[in-house]
TIDREN-611574 format. One record per residue (C-alpha): residue in three letters; x, y, z. Coordinates in steps of 0.2 Angstrom, whole numbers. Layout:
% residues N
<rec><aa>ALA</aa><X>X</X><Y>Y</Y><Z>Z</Z></rec>
...
//
This chain:
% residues 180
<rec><aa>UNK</aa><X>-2</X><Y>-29</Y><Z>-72</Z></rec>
<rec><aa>UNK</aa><X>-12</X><Y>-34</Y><Z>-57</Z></rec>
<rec><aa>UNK</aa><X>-4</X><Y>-52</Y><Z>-58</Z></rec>
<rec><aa>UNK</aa><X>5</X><Y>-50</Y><Z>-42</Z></rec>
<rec><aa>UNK</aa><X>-8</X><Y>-42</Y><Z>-31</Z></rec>
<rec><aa>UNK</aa><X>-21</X><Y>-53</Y><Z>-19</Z></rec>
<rec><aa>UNK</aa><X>-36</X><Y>-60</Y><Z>-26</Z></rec>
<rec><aa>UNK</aa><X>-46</X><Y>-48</Y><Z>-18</Z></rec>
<rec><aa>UNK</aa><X>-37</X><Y>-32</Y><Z>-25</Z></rec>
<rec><aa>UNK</aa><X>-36</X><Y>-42</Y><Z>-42</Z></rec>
<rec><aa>UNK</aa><X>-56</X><Y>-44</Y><Z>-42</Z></rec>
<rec><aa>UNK</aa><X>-59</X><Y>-25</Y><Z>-36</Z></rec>
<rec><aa>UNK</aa><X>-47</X><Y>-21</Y><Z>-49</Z></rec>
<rec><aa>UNK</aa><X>-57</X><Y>-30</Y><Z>-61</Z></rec>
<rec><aa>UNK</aa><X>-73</X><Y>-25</Y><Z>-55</Z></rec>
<rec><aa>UNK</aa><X>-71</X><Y>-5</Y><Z>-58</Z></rec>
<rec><aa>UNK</aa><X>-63</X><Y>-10</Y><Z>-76</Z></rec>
<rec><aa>UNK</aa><X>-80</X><Y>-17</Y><Z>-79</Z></rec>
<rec><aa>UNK</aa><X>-90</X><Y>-3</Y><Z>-72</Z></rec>
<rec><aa>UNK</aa><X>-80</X><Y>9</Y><Z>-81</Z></rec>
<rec><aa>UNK</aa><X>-81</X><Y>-4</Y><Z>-98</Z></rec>
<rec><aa>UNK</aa><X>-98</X><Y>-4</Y><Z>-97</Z></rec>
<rec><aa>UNK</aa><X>-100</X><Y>-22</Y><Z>-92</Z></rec>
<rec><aa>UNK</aa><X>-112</X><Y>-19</Y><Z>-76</Z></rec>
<rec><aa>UNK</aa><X>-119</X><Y>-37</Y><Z>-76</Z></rec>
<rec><aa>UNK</aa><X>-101</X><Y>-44</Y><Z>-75</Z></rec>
<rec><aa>UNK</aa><X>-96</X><Y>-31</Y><Z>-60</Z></rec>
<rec><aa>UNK</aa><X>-110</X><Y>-36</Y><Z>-53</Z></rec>
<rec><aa>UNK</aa><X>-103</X><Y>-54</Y><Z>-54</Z></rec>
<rec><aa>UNK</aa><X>-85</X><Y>-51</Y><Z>-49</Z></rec>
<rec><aa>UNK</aa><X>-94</X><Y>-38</Y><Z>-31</Z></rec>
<rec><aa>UNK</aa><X>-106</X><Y>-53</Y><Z>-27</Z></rec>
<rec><aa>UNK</aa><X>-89</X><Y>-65</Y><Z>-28</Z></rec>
<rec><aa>UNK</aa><X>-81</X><Y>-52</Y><Z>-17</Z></rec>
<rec><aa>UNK</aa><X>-95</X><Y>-50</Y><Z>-4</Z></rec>
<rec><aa>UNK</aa><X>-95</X><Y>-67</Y><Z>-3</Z></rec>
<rec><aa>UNK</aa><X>-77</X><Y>-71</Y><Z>3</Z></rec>
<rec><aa>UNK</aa><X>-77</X><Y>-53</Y><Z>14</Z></rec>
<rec><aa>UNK</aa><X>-97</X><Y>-52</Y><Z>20</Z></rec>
<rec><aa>UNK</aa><X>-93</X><Y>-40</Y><Z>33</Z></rec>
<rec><aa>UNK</aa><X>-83</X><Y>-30</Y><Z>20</Z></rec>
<rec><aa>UNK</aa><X>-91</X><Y>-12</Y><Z>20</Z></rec>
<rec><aa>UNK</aa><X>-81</X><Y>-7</Y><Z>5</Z></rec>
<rec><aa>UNK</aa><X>-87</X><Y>-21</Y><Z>-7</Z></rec>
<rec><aa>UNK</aa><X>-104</X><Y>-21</Y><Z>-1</Z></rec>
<rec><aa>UNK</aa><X>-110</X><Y>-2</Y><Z>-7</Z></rec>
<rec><aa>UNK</aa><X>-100</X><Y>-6</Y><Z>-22</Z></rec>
<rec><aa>UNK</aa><X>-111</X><Y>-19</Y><Z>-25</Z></rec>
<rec><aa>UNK</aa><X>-125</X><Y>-8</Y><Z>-22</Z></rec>
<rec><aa>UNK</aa><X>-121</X><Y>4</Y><Z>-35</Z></rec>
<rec><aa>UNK</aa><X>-114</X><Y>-9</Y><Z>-47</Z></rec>
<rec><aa>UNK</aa><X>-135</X><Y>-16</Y><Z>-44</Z></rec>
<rec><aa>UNK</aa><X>-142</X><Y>0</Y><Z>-48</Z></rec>
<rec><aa>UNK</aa><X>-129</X><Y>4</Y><Z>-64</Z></rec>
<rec><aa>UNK</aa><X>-136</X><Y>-14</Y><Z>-70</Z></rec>
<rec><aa>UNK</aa><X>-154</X><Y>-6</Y><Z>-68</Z></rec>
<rec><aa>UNK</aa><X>-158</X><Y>-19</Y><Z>-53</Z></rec>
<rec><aa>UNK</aa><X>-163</X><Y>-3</Y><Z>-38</Z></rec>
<rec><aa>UNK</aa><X>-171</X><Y>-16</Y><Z>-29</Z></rec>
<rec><aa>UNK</aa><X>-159</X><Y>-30</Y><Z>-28</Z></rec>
<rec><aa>UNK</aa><X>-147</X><Y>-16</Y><Z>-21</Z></rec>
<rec><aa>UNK</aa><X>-157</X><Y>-13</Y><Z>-8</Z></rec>
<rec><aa>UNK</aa><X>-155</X><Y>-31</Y><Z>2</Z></rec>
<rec><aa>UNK</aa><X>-136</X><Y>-28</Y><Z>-1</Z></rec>
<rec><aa>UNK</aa><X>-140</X><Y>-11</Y><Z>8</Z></rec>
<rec><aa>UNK</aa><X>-150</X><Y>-21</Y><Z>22</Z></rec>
<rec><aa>UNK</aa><X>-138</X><Y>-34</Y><Z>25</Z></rec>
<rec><aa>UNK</aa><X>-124</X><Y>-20</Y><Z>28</Z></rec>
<rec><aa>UNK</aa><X>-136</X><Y>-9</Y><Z>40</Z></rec>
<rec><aa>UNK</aa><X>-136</X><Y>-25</Y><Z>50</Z></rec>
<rec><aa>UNK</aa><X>-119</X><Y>-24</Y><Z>50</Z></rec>
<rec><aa>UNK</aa><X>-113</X><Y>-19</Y><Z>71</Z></rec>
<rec><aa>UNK</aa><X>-109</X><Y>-2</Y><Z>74</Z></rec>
<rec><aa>UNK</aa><X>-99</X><Y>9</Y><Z>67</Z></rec>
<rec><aa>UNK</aa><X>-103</X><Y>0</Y><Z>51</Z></rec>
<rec><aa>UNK</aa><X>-120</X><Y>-3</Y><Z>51</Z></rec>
<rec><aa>UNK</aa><X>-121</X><Y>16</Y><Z>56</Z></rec>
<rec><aa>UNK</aa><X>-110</X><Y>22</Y><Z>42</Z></rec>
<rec><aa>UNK</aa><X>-119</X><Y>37</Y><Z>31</Z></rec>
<rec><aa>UNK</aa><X>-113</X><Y>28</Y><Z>16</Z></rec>
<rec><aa>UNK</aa><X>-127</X><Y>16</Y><Z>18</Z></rec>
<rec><aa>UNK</aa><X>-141</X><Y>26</Y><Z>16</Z></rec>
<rec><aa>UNK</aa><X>-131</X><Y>39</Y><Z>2</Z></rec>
<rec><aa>UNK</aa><X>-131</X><Y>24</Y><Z>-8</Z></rec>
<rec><aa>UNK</aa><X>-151</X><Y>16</Y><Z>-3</Z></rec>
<rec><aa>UNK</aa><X>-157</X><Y>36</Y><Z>-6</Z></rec>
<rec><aa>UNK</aa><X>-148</X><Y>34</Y><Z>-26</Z></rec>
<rec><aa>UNK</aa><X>-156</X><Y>16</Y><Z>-27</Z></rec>
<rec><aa>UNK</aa><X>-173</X><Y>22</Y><Z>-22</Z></rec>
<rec><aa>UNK</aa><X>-169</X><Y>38</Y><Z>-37</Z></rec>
<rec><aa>UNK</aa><X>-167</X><Y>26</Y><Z>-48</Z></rec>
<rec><aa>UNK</aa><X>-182</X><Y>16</Y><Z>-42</Z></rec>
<rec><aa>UNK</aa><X>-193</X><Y>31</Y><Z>-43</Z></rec>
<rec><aa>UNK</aa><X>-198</X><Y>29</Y><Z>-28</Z></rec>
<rec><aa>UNK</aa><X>-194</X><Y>48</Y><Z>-23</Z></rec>
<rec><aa>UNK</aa><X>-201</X><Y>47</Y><Z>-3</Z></rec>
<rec><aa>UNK</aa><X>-190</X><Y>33</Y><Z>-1</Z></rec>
<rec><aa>UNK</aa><X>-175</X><Y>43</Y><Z>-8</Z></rec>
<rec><aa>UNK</aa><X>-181</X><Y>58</Y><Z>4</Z></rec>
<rec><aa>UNK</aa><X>-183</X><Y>49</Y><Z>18</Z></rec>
<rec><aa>UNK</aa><X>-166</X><Y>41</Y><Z>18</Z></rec>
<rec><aa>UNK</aa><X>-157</X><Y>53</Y><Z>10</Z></rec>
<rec><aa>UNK</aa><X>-162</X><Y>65</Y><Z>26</Z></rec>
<rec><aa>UNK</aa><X>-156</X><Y>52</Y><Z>36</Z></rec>
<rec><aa>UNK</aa><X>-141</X><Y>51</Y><Z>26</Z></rec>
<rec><aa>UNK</aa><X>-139</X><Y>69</Y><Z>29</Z></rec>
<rec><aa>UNK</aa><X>-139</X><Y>69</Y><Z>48</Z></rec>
<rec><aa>UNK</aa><X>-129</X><Y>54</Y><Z>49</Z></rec>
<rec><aa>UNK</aa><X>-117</X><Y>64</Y><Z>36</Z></rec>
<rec><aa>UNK</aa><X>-117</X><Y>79</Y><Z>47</Z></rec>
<rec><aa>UNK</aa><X>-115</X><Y>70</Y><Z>65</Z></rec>
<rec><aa>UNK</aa><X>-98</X><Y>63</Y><Z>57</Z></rec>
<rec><aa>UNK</aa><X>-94</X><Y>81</Y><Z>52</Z></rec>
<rec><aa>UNK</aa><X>-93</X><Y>70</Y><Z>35</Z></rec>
<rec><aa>UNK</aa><X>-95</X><Y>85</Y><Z>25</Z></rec>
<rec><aa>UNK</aa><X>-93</X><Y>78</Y><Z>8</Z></rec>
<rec><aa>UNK</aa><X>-105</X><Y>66</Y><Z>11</Z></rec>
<rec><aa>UNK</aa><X>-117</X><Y>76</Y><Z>19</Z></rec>
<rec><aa>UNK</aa><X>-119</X><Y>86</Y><Z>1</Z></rec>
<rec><aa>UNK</aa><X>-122</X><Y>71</Y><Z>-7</Z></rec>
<rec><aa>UNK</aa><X>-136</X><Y>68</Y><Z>4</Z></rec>
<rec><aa>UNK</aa><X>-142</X><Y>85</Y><Z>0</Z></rec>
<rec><aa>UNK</aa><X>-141</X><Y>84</Y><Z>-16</Z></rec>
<rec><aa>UNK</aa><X>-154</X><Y>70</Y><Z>-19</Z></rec>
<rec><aa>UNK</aa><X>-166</X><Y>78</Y><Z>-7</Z></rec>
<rec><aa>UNK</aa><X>-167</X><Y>93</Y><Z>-17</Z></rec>
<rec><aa>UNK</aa><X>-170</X><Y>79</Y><Z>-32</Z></rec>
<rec><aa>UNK</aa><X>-184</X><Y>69</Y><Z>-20</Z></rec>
<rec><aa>UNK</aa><X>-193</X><Y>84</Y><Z>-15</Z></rec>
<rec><aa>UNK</aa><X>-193</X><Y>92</Y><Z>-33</Z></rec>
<rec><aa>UNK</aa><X>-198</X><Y>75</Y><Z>-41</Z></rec>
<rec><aa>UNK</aa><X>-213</X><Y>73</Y><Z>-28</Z></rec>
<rec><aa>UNK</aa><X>-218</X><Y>92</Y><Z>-34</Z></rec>
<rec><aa>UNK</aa><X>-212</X><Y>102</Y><Z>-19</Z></rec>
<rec><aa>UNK</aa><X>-201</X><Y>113</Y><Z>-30</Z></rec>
<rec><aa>UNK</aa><X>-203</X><Y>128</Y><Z>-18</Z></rec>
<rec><aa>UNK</aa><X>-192</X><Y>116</Y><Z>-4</Z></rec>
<rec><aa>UNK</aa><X>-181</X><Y>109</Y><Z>-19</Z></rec>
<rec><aa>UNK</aa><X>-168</X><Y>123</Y><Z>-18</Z></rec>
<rec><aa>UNK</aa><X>-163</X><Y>124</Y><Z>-1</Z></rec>
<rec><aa>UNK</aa><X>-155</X><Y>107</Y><Z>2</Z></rec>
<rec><aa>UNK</aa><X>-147</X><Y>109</Y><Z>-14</Z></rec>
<rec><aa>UNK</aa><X>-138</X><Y>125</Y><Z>-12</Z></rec>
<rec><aa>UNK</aa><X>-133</X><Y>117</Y><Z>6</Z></rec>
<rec><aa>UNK</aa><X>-125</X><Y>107</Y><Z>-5</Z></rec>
<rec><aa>UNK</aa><X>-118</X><Y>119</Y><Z>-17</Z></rec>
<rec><aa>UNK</aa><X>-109</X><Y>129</Y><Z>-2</Z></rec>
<rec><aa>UNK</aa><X>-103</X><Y>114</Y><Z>6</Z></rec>
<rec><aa>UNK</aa><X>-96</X><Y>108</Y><Z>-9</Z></rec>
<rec><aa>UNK</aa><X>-86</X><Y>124</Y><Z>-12</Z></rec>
<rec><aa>UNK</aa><X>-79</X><Y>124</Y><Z>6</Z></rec>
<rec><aa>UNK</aa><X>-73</X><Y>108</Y><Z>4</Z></rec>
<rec><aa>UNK</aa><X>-65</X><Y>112</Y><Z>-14</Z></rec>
<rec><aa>UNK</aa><X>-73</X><Y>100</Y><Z>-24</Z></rec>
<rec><aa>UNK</aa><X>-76</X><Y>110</Y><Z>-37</Z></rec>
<rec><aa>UNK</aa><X>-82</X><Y>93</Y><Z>-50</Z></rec>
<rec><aa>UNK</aa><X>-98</X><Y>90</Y><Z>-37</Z></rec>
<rec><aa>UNK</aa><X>-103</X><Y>110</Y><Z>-34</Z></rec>
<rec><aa>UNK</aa><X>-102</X><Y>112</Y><Z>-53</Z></rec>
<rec><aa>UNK</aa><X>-114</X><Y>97</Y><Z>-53</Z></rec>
<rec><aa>UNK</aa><X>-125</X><Y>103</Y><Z>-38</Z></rec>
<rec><aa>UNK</aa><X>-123</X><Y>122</Y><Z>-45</Z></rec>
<rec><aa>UNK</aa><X>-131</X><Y>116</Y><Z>-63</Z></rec>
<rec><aa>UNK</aa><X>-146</X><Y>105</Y><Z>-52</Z></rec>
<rec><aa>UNK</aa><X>-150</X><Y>122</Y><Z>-43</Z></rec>
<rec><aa>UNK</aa><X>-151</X><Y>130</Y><Z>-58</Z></rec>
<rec><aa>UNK</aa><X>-163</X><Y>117</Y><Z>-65</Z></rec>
<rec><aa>UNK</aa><X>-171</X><Y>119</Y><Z>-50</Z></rec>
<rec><aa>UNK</aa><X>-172</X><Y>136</Y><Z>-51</Z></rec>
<rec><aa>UNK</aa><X>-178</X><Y>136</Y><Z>-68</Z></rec>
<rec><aa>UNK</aa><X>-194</X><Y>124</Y><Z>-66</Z></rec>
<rec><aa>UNK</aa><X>-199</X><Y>136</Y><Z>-52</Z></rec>
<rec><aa>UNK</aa><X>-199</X><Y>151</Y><Z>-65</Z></rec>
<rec><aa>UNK</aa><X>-182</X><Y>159</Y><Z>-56</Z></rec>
<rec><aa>UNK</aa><X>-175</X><Y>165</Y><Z>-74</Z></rec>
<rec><aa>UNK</aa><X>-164</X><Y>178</Y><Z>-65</Z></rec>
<rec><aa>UNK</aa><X>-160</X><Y>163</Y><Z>-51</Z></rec>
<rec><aa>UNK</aa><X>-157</X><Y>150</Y><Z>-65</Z></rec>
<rec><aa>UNK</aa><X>-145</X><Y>160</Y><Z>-75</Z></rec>
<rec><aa>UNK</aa><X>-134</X><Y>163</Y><Z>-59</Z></rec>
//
C-alpha cells in the first residue's frame, strides 16, 4: 500500500496505475495536479506530455513541452524534451515537426553520450522521413537505432526498431532486406 508514502509519490503512484488501467483522462488529472505543486519538476512534466498524447490531446502536450524547454539549463536542455514533442507531433501527424525535433533530439541525445535516448530519436526520424515519402532515407537512422540498441542490450526496443526496419525495408521493395 502506498498509504505511508508522500503525496507526491502516492499521486505518481496513482498516476502510472491509471495509465496502465487505461484511464488517460484521469492520469492526465492526477500529472496536472502534480505539475502543479512541483512546476519545475522535470519528471512529472514529460509524464504529463505523454499522459496528453495517450489521451489523444498531441497538442495540449506540446505547451507542457514549451513550458519545460523554458525551464533554465540543464533542464530546459534535456533531450527528453524533444523525444517526447517529436512522439506528440507523430501523433499529430505533423511528420516535419517530428523530424525536425526528433533530429534535434538526436544530437542533444548524442552530446550527453545518452545513448538510449539517442535511438529513440532515431527511431521516429526513420518514421517522419518514411511518413513524409522519403523511404529511401528511412532506413538509415533506424538501423542507427537498431545497433545502438543492441550495444546497449536492450534487446525489447531493437526488437521494436529491428521490426520498423523491416517494415521499412518492405515498403521500399527490400524483400531480401525485410526478411532479415
Amino acid at each position: 500500500t502506498s498509504a505511508g508514502l508522500p503525496r507526491e509519490q502516492r499521486l505518481a503512484i496513482e498516476a502510472t496505475y491509471r495509465a496502465l488501467n487505461k484511464e488517460p483522462a484521469r492520469a492526465v488529472e492526477i500529472l496536472k495536479a502534480l505539475r502543479t505543486f512541483f512546476p519545475d519538476d522535470l519528471e512529472h512534466g514529460i509524464r504529463l506530455a505523454e499522459a496528453l498524447v495517450q489521451a489523444g490531446k498531441p497538442v495540449e502536450a506540446y505547451a507542457v513541452l514549451d513550458e519545460l524547454g523554458r525551464l533554465p539549463a540543464p533542464l530546459g536542455d534535456d533531450p527528453r524534451i524533444g523525444l517526447a514533442e517529436a512522439a506528440a507531433a507523430d501523433a499529430a501527424a505533423d511528420y516535419a515537426r517530428c523530424l525536425r525535433v526528433a533530429r534535434a533530439a538526436a544530437a542533444g541525445a548524442q552530446a550527453r553520450d545518452a545513448r538510449l535516448l539517442m535511438a529513440q530519436a532515431l527511431t521516429l526520424e526513420g518514421l517522419a522521413l518514411s511518413r513524409l515519402g522519403r523511404p529511401e532515407e528511412a532506413a538509415e537512422p533506424v538501423a542507427r537505432a537498431v545497433a545502438t540498441f543492441a550495444a546497449v542490450g536492450d534487446r525489447f526496443r531493437e526488437a521494436r526498431a529491428a521490426y520498423t526496419l523491416g517494415v521499412l525495408n518492405y515498403d521500399r521493395g527490400e524483400l531480401r532486406q525485410a526478411r532479415a
